[in-house]
C-alpha positions as CSV (number, residue, x, y, z in Angstrom):
1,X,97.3,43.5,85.3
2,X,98.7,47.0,86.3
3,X,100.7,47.5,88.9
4,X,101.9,51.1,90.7
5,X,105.0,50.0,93.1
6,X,106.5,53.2,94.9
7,X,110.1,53.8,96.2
8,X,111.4,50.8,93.1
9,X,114.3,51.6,92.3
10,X,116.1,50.2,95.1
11,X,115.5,47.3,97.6
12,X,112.6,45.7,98.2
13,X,110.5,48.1,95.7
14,X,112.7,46.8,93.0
15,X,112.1,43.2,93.9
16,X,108.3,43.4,94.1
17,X,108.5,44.7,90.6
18,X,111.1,41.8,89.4
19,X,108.7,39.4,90.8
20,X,105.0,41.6,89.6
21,X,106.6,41.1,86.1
22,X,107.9,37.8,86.2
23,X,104.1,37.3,86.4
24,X,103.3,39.1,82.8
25,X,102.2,42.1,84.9
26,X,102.9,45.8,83.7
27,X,104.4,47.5,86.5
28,X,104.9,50.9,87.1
29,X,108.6,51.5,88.4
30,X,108.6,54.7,90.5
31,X,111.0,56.8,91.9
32,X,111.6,60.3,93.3
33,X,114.2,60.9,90.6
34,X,113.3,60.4,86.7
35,X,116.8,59.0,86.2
36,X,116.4,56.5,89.0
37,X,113.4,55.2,87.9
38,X,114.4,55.2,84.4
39,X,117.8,53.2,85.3
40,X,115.7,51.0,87.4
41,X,112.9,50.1,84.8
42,X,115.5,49.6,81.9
43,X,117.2,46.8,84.5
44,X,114.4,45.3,85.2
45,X,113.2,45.0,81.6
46,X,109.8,44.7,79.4
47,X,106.8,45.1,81.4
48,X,108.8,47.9,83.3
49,X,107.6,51.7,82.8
50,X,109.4,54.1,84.9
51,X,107.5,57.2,86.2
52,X,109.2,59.9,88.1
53,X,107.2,60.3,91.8
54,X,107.7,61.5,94.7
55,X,104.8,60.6,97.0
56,X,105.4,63.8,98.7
57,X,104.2,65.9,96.5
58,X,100.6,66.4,95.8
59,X,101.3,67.2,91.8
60,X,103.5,63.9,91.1
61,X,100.4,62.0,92.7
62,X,98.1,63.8,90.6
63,X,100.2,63.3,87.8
64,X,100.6,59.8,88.2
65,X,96.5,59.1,88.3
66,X,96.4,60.9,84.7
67,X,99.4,58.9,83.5
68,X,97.8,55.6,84.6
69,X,94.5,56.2,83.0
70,X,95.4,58.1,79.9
71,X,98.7,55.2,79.0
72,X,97.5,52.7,80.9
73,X,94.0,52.6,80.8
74,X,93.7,51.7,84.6
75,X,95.2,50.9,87.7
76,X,94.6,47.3,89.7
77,X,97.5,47.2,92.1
78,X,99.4,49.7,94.0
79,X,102.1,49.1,96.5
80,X,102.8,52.0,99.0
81,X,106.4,51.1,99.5
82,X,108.3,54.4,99.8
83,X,109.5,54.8,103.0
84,X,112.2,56.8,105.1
85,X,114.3,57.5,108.4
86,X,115.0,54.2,110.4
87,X,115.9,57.0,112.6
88,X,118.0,54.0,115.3
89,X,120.0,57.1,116.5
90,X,116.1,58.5,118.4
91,X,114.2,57.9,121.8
92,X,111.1,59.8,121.6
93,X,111.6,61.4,125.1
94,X,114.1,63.7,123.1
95,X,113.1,63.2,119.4
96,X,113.5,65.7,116.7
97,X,110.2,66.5,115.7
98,X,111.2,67.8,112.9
99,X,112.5,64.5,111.7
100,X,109.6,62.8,113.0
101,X,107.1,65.3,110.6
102,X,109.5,64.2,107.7
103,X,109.0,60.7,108.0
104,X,105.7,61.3,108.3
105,X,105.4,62.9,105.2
106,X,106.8,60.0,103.5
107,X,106.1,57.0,105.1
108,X,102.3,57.9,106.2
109,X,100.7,61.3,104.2
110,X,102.3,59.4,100.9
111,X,100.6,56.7,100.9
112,X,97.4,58.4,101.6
113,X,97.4,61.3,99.4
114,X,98.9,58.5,96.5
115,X,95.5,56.3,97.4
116,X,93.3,59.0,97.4
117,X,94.5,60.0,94.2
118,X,94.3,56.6,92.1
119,X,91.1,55.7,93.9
120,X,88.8,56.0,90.9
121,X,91.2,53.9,88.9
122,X,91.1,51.1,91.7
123,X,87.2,51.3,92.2
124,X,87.0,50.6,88.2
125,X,89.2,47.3,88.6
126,X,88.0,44.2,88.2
127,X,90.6,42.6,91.0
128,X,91.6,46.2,93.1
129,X,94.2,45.4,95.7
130,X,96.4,48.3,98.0
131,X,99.3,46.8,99.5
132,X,100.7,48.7,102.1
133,X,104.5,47.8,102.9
134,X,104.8,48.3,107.0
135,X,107.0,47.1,109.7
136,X,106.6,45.0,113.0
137,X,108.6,47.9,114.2
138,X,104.8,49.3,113.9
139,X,103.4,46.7,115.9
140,X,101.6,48.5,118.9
141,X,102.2,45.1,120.3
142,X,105.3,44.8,120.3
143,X,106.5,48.7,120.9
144,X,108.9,49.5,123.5
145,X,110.9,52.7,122.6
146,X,113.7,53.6,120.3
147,X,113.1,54.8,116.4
148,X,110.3,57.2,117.3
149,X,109.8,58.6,113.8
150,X,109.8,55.2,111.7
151,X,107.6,53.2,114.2
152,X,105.2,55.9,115.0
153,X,104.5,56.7,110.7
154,X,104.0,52.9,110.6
155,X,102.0,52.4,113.2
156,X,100.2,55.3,111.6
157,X,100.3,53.3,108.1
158,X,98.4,50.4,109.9
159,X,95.3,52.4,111.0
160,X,95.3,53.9,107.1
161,X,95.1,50.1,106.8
162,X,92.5,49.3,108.6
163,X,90.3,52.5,107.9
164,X,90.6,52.1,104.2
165,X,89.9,48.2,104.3
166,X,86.7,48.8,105.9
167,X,85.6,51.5,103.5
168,X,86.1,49.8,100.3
169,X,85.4,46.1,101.1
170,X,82.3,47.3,99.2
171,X,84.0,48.3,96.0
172,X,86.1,45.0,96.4
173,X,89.5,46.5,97.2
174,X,91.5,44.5,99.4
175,X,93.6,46.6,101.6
176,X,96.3,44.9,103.3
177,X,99.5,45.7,105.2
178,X,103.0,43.5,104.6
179,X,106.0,43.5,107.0
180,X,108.6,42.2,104.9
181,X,111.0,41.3,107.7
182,X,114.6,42.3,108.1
183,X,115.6,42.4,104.7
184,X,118.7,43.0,103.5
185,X,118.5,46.7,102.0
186,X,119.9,50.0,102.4
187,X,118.0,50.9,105.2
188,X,117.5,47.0,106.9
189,X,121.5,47.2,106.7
190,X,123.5,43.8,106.3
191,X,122.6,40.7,107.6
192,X,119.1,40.4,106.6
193,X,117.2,37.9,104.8
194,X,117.1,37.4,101.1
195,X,115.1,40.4,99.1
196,X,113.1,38.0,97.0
197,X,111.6,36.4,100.5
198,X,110.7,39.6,101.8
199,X,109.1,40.9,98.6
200,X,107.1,37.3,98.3
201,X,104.8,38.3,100.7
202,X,104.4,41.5,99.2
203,X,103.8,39.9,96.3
204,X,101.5,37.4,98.0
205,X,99.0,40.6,99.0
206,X,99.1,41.6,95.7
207,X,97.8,38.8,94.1
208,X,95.0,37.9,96.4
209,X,92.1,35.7,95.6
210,X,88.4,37.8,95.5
211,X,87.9,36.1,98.8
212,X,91.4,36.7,100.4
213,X,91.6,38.5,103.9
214,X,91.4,42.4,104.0
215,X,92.2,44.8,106.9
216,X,95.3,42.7,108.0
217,X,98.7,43.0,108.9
218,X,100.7,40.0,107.4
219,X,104.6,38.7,107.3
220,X,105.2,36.0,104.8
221,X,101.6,35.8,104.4
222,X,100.8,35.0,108.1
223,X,99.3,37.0,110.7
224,X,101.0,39.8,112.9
225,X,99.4,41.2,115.7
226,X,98.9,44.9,115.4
């Protein structure tokens, strides 16, 4: 199995990628900086194959489909996991928009374009799965104000979720979004929970069953509400 796992040289990226591995998978270790990724994949050892990418930029996502088929000969897994701006410091009655279309960039337009881009490489899978790595802080449910940029490009994220689910149950590709919980990263801060217990139910969406759900939003591989 081949895996794509975005924003891993850090946090909960790098954990996902520990544990894709610790599996016998071969997992792409990306990163916005070559060095990064390199130093990241060479810690993380055999099975890990670092890949400069920065999901911002159309190129690097076009670059990475070509690197997947011609080296890899496919693509079964990718995990949308670079993200940016827990912007805490924002109301949205007086947001920077500016900030706001950054995050965007990242934490939404990445994903998508990255998806689009890898899509013939999924559809060819025998077991295709898209894992995209959200927040509750997404949850229209439970939205009440503050962080304006980060909650409104992951509520954003869920939608993709939900539209891409139901275009490609046909073709078999599960499409799921995971809330990882406050973790203990540089952006969660201290005082988190455990990496490896947020990345399991990463993990857990990654390795789904044929049959396994689609179109869902999931913590620790139970239901959120949207």
């Amino acid at each position: 199995m081949i895996a794509l796992v975005t924003g891993a040289n850090r946090g909960i990226g790098h954990e996902v990628s520990r544990q894709l591995i610790g599996l016998g998978w071969a997992v792409l270790v990306t990163a916005r900086s070559g060095r990064a990724a390199q130093k990241a994949a060479a810690g993380l050892g055999g099975g890990a194959h670092p890949l400069r990418l920065d999901v911002t930029s159309p190129d690097d996502s076009t670059e990475a489909a070509r690197v997947l088929r011609e080296r890899f000969g496919g693509l079964d897994v990718l995990v949308n996991n670079a993200a940016i701006t827990y912007d805490t410091w924002q109301r949205a009655v007086g947001a920077d928009l500016d900030v706001v279309r950054e995050a965007m960039e990242t934490n939404l337009y990445g994903p998508w374009r990255l998806t689009q881009a890898v899509l013939p490489l999924l559809r060819a899978s025998r077991r295709p799965r898209v894992v995209n790595v959200s927040s509750e802080g997404g949850s229209l449910a439970g939205m009440t104000g503050g962080t304006p940029a980060y909650a409104v490009s992951k509520a954003g994220l869920n939608a993709l979720t939900r539209l891409l689910a139901g275009e490609l149950r046909a073709d078999g590709v599960l499409v799921n979004s995971v809330c990882p919980g406050w973790v203990a990263t540089d952006m969660g801060g201290p005082g988190g929970r455990p990496l490896a217990d947020g990345a399991a139910g990463i993990v857990w969406a990654a390795t789904l069953p044929d049959d396994g759900p689609t179109g869902g939003f999931f913590r620790d591989g139970q239901p959120l509400p949207w």
